[in-house]
N, CA and C atoms of all chains as a GROMACS GRO file, in nm:
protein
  606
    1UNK      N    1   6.691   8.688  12.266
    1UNK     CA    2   6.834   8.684  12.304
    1UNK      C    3   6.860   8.787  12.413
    2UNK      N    4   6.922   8.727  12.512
    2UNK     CA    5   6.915   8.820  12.615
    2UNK      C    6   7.032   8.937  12.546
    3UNK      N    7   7.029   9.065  12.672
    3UNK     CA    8   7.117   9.167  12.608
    3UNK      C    9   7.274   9.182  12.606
    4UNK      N   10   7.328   9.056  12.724
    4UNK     CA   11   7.455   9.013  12.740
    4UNK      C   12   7.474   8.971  12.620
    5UNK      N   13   7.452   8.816  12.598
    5UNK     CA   14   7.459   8.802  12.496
    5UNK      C   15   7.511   8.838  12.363
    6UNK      N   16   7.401   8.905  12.328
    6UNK     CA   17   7.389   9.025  12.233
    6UNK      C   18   7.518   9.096  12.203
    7UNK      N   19   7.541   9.154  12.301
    7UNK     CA   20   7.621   9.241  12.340
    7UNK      C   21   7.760   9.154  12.294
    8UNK      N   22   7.801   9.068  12.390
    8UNK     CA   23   7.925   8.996  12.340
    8UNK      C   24   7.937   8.917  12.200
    9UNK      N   25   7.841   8.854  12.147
    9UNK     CA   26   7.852   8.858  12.032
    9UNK      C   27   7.887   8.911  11.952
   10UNK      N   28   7.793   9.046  11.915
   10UNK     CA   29   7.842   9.168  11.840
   10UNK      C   30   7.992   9.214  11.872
   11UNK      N   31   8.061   9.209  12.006
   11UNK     CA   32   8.180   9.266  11.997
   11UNK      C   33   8.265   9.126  11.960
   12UNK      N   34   8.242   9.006  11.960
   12UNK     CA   35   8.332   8.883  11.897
   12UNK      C   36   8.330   8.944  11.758
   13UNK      N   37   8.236   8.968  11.638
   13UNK     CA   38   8.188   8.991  11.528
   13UNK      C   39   8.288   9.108  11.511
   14UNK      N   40   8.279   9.214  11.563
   14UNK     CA   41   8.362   9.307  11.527
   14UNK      C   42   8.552   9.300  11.574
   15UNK      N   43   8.512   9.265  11.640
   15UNK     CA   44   8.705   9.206  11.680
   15UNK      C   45   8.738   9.115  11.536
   16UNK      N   46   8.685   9.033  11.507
   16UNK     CA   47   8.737   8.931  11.422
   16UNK      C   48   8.763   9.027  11.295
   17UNK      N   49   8.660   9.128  11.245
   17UNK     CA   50   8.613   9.210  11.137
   17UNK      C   51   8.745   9.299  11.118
   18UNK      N   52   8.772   9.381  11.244
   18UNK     CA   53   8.859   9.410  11.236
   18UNK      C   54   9.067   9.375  11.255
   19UNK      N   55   8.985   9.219  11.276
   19UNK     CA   56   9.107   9.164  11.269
   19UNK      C   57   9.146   9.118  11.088
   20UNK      N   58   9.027   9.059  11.059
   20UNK     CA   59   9.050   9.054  10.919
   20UNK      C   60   9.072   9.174  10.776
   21UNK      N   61   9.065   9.297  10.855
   21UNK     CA   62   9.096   9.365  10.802
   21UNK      C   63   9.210   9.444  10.838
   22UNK      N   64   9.299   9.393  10.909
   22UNK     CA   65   9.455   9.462  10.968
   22UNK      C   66   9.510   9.346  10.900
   23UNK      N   67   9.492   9.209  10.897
   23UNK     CA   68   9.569   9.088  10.794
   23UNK      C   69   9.572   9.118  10.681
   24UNK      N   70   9.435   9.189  10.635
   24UNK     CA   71   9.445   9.191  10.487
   24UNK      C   72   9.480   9.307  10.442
   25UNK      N   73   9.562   9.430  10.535
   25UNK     CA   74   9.617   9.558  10.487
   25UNK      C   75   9.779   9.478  10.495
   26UNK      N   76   9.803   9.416  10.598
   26UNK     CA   77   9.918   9.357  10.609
   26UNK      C   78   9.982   9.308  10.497
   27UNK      N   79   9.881   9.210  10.415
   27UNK     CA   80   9.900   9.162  10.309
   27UNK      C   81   9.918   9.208  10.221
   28UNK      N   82   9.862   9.297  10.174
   28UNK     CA   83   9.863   9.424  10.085
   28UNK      C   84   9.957   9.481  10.048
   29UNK      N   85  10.027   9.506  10.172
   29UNK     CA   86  10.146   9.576  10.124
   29UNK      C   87  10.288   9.506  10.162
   30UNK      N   88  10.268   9.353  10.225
   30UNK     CA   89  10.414   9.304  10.198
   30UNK      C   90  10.424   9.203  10.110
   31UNK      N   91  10.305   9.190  10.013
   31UNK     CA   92  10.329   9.065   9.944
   31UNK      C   93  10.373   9.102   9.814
   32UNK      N   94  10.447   9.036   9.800
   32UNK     CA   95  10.511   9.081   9.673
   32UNK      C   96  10.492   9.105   9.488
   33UNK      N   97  10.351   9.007   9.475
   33UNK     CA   98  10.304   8.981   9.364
   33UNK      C   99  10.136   9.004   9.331
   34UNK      N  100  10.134   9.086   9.263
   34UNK     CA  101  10.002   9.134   9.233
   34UNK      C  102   9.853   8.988   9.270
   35UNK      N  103   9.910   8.848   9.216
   35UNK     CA  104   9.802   8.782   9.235
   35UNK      C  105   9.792   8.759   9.388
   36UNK      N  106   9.892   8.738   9.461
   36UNK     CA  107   9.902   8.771   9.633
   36UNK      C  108   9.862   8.856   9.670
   37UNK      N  109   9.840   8.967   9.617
   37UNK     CA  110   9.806   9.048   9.702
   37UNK      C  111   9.621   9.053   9.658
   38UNK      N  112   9.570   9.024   9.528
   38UNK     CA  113   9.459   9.003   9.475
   38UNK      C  114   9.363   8.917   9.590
   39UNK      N  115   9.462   8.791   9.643
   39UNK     CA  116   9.396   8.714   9.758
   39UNK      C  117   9.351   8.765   9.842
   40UNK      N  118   9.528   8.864   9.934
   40UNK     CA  119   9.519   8.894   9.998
   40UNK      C  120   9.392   8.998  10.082
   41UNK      N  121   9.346   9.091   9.970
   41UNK     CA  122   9.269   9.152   9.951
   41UNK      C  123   9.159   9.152  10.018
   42UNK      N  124   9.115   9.060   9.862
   42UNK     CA  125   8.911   8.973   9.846
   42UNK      C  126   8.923   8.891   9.939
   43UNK      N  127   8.982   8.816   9.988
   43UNK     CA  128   8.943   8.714  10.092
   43UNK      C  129   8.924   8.769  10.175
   44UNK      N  130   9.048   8.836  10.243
   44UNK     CA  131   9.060   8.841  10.431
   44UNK      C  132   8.950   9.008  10.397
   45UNK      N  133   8.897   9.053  10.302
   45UNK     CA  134   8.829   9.188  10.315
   45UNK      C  135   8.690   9.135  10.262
   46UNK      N  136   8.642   9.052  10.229
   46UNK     CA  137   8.510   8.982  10.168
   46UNK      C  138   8.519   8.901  10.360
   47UNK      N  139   8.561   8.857  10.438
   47UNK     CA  140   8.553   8.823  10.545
   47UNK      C  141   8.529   8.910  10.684
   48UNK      N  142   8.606   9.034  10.645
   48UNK     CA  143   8.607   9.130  10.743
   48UNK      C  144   8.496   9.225  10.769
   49UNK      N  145   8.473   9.223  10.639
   49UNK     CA  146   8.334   9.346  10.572
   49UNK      C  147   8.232   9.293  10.600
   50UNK      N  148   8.190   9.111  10.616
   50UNK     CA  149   8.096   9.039  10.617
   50UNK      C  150   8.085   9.037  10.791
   51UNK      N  151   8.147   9.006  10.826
   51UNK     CA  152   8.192   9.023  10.977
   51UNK      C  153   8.143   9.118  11.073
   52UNK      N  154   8.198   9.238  11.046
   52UNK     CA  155   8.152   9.401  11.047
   52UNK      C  156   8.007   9.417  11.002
   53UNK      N  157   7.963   9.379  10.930
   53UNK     CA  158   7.788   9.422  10.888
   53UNK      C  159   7.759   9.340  10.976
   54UNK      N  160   7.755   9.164  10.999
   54UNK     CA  161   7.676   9.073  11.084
   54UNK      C  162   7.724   9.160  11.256
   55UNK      N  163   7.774   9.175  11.260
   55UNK     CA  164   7.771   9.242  11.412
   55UNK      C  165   7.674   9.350  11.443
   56UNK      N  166   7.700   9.482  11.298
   56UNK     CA  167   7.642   9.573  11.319
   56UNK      C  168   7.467   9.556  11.301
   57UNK      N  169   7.446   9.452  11.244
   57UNK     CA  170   7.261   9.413  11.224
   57UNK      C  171   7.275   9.355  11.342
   58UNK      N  172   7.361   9.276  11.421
   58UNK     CA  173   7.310   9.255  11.582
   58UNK      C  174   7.254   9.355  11.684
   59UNK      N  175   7.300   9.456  11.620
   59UNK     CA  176   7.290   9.589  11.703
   59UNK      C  177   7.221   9.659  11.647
   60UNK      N  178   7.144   9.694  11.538
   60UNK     CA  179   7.072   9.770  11.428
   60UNK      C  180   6.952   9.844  11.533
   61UNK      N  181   6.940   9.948  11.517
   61UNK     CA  182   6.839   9.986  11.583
   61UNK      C  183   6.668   9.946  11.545
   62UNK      N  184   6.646   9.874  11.448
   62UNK     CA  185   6.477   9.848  11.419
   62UNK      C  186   6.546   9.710  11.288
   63UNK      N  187   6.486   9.634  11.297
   63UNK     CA  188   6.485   9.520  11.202
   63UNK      C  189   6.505   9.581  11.019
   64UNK      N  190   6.473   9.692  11.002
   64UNK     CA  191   6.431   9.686  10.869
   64UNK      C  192   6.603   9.754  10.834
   65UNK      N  193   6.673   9.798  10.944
   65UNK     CA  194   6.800   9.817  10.924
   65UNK      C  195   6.858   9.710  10.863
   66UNK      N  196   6.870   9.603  10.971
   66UNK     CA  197   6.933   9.495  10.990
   66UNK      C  198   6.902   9.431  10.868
   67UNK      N  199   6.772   9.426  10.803
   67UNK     CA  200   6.756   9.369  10.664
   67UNK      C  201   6.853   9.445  10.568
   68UNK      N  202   6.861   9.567  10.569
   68UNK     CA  203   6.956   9.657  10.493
   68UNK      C  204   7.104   9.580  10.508
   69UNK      N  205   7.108   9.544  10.630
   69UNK     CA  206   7.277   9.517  10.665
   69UNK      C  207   7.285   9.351  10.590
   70UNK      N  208   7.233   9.299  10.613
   70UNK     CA  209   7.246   9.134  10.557
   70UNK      C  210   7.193   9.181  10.424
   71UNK      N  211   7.152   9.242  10.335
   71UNK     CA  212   7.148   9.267  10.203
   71UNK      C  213   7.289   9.330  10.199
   72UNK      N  214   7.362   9.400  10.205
   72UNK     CA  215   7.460   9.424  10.190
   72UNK      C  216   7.612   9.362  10.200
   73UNK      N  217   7.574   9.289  10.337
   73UNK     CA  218   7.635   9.166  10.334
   73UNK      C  219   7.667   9.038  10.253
   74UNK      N  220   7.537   9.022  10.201
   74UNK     CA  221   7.486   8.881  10.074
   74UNK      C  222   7.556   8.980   9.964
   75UNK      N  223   7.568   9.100   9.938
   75UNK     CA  224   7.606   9.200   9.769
   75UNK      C  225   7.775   9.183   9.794
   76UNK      N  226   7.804   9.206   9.942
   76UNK     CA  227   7.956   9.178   9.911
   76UNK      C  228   8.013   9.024   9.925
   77UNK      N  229   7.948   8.937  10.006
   77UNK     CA  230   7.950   8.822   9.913
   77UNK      C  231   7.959   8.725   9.822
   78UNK      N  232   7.868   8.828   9.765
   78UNK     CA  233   7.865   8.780   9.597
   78UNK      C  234   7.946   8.856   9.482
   79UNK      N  235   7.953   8.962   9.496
   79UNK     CA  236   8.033   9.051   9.390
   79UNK      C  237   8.180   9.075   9.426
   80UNK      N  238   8.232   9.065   9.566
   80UNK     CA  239   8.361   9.057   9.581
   80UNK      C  240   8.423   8.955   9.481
   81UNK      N  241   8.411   8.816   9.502
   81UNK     CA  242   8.466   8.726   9.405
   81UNK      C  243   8.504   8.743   9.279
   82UNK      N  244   8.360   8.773   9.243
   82UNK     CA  245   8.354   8.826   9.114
   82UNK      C  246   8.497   8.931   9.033
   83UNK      N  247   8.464   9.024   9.102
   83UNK     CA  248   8.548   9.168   9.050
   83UNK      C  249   8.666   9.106   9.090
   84UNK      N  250   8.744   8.978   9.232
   84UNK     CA  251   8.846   8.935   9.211
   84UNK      C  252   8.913   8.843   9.118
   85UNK      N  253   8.824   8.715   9.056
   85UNK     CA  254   8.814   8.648   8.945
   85UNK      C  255   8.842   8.778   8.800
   86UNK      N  256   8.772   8.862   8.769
   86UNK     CA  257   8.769   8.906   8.711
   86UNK      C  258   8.932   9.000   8.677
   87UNK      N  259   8.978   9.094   8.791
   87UNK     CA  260   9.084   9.187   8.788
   87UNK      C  261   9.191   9.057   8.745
   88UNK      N  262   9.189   8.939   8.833
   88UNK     CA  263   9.351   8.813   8.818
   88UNK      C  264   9.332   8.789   8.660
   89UNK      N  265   9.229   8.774   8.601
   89UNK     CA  266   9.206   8.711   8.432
   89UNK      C  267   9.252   8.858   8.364
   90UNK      N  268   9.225   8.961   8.431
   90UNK     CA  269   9.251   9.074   8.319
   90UNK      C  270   9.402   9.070   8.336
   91UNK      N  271   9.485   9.054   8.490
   91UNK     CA  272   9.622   9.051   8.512
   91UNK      C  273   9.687   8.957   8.410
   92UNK      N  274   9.655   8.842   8.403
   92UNK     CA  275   9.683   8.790   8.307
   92UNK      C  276   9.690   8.747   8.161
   93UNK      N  277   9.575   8.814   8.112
   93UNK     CA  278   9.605   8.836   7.958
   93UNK      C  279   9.660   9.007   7.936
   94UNK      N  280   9.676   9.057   8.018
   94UNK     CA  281   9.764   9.207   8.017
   94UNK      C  282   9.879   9.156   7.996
   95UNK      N  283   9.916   8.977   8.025
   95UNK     CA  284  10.086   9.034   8.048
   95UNK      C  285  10.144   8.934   8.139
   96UNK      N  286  10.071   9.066   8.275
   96UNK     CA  287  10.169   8.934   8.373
   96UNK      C  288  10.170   8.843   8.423
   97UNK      N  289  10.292   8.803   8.466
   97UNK     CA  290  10.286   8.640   8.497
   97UNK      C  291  10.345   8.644   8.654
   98UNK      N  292  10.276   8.535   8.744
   98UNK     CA  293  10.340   8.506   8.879
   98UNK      C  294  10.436   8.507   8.884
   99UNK      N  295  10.486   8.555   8.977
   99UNK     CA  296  10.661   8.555   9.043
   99UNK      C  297  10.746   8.378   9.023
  100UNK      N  298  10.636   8.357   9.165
  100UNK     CA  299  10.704   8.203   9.172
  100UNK      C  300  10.578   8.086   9.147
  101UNK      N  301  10.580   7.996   9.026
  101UNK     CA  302  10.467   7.918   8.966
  101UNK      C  303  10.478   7.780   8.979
  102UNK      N  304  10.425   7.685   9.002
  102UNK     CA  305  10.462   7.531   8.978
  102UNK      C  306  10.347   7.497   8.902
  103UNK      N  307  10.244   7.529   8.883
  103UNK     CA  308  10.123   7.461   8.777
  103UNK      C  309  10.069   7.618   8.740
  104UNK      N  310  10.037   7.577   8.645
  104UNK     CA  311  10.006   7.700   8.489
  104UNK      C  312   9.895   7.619   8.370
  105UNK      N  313   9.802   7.552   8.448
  105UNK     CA  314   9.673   7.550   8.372
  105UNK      C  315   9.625   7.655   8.284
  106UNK      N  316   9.614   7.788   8.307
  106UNK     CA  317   9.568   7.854   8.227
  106UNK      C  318   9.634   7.928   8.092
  107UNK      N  319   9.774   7.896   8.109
  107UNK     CA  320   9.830   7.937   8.028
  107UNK      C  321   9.866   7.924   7.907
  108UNK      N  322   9.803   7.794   7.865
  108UNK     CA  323   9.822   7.725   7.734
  108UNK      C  324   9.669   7.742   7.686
  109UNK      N  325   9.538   7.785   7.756
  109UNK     CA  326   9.449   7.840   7.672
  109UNK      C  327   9.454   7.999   7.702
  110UNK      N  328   9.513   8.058   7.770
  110UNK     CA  329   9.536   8.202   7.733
  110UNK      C  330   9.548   8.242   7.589
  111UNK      N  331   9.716   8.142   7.583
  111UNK     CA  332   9.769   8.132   7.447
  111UNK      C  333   9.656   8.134   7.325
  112UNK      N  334   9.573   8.024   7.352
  112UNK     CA  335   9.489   7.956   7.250
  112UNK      C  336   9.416   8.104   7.188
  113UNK      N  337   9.349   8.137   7.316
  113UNK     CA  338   9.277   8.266   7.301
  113UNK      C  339   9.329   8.375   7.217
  114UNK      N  340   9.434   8.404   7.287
  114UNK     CA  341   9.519   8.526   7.210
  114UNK      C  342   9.538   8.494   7.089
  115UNK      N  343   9.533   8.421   6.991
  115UNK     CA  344   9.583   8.344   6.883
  115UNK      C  345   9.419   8.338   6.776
  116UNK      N  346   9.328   8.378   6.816
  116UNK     CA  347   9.224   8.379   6.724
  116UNK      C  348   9.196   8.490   6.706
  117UNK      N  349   7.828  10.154  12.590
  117UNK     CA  350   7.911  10.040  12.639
  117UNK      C  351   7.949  10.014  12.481
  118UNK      N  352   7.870   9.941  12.377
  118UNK     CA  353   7.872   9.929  12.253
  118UNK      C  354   7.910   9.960  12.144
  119UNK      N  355   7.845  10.104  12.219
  119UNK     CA  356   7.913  10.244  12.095
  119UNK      C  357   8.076  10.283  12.092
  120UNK      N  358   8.142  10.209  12.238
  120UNK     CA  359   8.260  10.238  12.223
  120UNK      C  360   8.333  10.150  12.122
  121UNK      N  361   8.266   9.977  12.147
  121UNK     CA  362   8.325   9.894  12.074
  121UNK      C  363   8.320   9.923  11.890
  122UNK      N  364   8.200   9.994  11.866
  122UNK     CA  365   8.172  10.076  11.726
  122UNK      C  366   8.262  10.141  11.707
  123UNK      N  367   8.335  10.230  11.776
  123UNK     CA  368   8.384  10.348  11.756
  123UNK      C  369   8.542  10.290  11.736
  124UNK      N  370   8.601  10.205  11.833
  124UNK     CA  371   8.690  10.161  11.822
  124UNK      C  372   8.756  10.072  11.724
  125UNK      N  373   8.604  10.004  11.635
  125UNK     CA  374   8.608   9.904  11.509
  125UNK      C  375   8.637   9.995  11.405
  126UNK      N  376   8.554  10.146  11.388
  126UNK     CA  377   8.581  10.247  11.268
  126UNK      C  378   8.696  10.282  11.285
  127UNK      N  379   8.774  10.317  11.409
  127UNK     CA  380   8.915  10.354  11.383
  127UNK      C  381   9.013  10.267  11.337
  128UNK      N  382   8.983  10.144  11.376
  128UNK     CA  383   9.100  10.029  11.293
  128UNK      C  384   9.077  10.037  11.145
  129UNK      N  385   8.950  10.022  11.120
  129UNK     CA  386   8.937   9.989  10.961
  129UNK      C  387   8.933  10.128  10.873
  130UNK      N  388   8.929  10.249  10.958
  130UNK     CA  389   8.981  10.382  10.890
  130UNK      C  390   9.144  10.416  10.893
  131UNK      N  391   9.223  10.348  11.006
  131UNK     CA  392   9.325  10.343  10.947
  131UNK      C  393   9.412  10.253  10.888
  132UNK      N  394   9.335  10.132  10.894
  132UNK     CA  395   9.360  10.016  10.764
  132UNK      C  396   9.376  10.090  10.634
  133UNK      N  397   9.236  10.132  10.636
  133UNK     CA  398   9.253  10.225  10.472
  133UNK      C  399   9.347  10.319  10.415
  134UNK      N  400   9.377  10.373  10.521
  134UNK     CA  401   9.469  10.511  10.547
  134UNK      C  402   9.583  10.448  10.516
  135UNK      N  403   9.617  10.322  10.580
  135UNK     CA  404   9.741  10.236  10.520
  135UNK      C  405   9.784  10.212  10.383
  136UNK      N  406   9.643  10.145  10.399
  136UNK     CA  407   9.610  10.083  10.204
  136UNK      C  408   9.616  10.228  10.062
  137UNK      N  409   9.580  10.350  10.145
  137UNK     CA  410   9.626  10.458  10.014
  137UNK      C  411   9.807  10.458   9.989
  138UNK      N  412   9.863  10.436  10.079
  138UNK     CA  413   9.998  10.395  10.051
  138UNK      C  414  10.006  10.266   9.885
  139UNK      N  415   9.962  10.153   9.899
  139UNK     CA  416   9.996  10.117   9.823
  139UNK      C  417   9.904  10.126   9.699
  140UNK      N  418   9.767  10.265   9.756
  140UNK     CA  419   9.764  10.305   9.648
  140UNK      C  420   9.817  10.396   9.572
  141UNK      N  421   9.911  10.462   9.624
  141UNK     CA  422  10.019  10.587   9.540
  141UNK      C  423  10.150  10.464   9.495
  142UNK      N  424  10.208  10.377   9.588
  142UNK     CA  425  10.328  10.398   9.522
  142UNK      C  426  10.315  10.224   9.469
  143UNK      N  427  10.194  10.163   9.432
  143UNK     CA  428  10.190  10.042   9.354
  143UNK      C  429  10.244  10.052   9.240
  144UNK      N  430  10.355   9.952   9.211
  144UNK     CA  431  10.488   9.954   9.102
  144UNK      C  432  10.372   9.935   8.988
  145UNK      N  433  10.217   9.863   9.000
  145UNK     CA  434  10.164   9.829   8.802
  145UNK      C  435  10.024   9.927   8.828
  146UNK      N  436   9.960   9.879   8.696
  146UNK     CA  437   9.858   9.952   8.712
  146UNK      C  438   9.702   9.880   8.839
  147UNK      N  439   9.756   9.749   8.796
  147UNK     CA  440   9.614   9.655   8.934
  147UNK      C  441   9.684   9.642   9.016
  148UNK      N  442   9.811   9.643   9.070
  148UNK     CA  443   9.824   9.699   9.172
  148UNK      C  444   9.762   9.775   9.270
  149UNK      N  445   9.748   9.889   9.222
  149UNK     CA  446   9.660  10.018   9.204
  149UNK      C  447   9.518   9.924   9.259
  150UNK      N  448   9.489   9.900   9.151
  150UNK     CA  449   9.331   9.842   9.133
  150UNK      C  450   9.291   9.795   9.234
  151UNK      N  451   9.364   9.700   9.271
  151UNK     CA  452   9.354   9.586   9.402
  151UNK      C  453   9.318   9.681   9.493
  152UNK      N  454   9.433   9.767   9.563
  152UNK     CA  455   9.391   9.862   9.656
  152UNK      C  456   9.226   9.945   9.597
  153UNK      N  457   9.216   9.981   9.551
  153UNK     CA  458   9.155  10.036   9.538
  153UNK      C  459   8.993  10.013   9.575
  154UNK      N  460   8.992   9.863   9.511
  154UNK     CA  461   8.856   9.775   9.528
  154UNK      C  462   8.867   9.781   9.714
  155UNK      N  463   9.012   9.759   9.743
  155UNK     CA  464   9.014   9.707   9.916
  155UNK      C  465   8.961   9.798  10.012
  156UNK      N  466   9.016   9.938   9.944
  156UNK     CA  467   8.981  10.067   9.954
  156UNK      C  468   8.834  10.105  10.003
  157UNK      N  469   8.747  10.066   9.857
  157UNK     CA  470   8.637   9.999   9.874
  157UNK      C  471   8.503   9.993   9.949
  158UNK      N  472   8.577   9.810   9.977
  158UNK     CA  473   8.482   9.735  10.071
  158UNK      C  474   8.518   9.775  10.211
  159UNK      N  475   8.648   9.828  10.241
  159UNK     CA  476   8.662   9.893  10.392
  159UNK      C  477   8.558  10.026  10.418
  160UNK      N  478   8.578  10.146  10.287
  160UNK     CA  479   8.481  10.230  10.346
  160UNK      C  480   8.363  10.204  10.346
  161UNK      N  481   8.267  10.056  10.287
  161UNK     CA  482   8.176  10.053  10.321
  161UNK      C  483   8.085  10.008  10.464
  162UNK      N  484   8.223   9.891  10.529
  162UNK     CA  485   8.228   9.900  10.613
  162UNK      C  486   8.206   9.987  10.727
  163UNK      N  487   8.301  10.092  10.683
  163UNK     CA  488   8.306  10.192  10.783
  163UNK      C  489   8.206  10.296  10.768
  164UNK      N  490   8.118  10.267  10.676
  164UNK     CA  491   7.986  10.344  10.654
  164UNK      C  492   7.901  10.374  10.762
  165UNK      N  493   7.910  10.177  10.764
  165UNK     CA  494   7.768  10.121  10.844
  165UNK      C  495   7.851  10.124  11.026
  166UNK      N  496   7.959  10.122  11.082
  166UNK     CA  497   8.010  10.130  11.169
  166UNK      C  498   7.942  10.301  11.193
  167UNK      N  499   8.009  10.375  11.123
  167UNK     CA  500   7.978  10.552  11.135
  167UNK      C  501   7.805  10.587  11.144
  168UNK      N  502   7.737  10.461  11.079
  168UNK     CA  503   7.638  10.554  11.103
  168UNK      C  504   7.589  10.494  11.220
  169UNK      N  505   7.646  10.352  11.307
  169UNK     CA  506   7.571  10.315  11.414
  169UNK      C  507   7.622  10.396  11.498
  170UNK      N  508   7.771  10.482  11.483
  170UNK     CA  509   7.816  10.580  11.601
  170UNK      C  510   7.724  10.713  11.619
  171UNK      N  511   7.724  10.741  11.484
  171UNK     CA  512   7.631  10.850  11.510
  171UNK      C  513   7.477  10.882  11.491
  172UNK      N  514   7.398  10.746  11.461
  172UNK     CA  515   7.303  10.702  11.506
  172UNK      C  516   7.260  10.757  11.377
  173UNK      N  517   7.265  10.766  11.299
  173UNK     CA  518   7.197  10.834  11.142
  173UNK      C  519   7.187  10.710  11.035
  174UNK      N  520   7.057  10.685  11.034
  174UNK     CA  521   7.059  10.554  10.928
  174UNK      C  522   7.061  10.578  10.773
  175UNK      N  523   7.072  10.715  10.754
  175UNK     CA  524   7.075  10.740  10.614
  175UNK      C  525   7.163  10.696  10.513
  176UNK      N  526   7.319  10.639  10.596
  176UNK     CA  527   7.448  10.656  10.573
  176UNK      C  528   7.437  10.450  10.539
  177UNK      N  529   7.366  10.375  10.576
  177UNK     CA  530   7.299  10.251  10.514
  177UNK      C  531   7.283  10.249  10.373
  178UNK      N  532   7.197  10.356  10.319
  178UNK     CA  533   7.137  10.383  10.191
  178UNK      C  534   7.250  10.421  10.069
  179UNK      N  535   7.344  10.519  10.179
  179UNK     CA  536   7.461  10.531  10.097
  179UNK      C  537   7.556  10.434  10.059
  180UNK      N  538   7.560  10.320  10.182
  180UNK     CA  539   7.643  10.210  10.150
  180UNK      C  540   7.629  10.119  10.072
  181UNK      N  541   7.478  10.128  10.001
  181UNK     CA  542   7.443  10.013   9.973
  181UNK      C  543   7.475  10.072   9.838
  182UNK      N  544   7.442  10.179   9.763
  182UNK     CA  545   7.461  10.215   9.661
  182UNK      C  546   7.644  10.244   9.611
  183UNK      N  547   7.670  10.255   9.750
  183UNK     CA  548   7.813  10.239   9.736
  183UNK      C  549   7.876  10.145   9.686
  184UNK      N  550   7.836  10.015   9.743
  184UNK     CA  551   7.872   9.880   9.708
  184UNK      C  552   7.878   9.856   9.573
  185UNK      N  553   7.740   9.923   9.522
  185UNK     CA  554   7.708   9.890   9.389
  185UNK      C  555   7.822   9.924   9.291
  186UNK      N  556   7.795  10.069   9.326
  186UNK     CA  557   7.923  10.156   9.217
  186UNK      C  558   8.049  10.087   9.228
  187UNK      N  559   8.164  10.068   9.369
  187UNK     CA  560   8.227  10.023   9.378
  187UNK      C  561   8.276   9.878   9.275
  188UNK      N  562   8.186   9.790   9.288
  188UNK     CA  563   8.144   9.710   9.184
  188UNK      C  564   8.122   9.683   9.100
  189UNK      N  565   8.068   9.778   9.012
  189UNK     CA  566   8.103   9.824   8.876
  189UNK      C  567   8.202   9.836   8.821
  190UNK      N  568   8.251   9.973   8.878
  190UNK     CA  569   8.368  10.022   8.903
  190UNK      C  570   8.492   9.936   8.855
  191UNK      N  571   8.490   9.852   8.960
  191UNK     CA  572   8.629   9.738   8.960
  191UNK      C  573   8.615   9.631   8.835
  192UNK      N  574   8.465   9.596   8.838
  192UNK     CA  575   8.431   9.551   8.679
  192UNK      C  576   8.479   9.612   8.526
  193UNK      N  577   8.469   9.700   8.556
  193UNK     CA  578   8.528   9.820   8.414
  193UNK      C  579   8.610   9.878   8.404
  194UNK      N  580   8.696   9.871   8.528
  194UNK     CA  581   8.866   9.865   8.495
  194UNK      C  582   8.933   9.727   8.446
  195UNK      N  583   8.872   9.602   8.512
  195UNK     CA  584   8.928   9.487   8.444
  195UNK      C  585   8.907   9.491   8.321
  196UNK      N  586   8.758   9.496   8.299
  196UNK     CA  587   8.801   9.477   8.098
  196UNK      C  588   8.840   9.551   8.068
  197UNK      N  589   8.882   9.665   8.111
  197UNK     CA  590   8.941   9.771   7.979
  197UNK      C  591   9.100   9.727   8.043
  198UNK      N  592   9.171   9.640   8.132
  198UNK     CA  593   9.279   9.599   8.119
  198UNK      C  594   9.324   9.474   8.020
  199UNK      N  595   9.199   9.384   7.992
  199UNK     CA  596   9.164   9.321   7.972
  199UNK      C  597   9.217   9.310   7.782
  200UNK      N  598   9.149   9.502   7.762
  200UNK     CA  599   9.170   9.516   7.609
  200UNK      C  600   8.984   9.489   7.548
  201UNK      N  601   8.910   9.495   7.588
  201UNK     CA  602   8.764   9.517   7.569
  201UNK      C  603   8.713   9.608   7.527
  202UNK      N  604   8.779   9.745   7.597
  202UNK     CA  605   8.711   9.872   7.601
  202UNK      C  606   8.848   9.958   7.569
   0.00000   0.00000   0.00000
């Protein structure tokens, strides 16, 4: 890959990275409801973070970096979801409930649960 | 040429964060809190691997990665103990 290239790539990668991470501070703090802002979060920051490493292994100084960086990349990947799945299920058998709701699948086996 | 675009990526997403401790002091619940916190996070790990390509020290990789981990945990074992587990 030539070094132009290279070069502009990595700075597309990091523009976006840090674009997805000014949306998802944005979000953060004007949304009004804990599971909004739960989205807001893990998504646009499981995107930004992923973003930000693939740029920075474009640029890595020796390959065995860059393996470091896409391992880290694939860990937030995978465990972001997770710990977000996880915090919304604890939000909700703690208690609370969405602001504004039109379907509530989970709420009639919440119930079930709580009840054994 | 590069290192500026590095340098200029750690300052957005260091004061993203810097933002995000806001709604980690004055979040009205307790995951409130949490949320930031995880967001908290995955930004400084980010800004790990940005910091160490600025200042050319790959040690700060090793830290991120173990960072990730804890972080991860971390946010794991505050949910269940909101949860009522622990």
């Amino acid at each position: 890959m030539s070094p132009v290239l290279r070069e502009a790539l990595a700075f597309l990668l990091m523009a976006g990275g840090a674009f997805f991470s000014f949306a998802s501070v944005i979000g953060i703090i004007r949304f009004p409801d804990v599971y909004t802002r739960i989205h807001s979060g893990t998504k646009a920051l499981t995107g930004g973070a992923t973003l930000i490493l693939l740029g920075a292994a474009l640029y890595a100084p020796s390959w065995q970096i860059a393996a470091k960086l896409f391992l880290i990349a694939g860990f937030l990947m995978a465990t972001n979801p997770i710990a977000s799945h996880a915090l919304s299920r604890a939000c909700y058998r703690h208690g609370m409930r969405p602001e504004v709701i039109f379907v509530d699948e989970y709420g009639p086996v919440a119930d079930e649960e709580a009840k054994k | 040429m590069m290192i500026t675009y590095f340098a200029w990526a750690a300052m957005i997403t260091g004061i993203c964060a810097l933002v995000m401790v806001g709604r980690l002091v004055a979040g009205p619940t307790i995951p409130d809190r949490i949320v930031a916190l995880d967001s908290i996070n995955t930004m400084v790990v980010a800004l790990m691997i940005l910091l160490s390509l600025v200042y050319d020290s790959v040690v700060m990789v090793d830290v991120a990665i173990v960072y990730a981990a804890l972080s991860f945990v971390g946010t794991m074992f505050i949910a269940r103990h909101l949860e009522g587990g622990v």
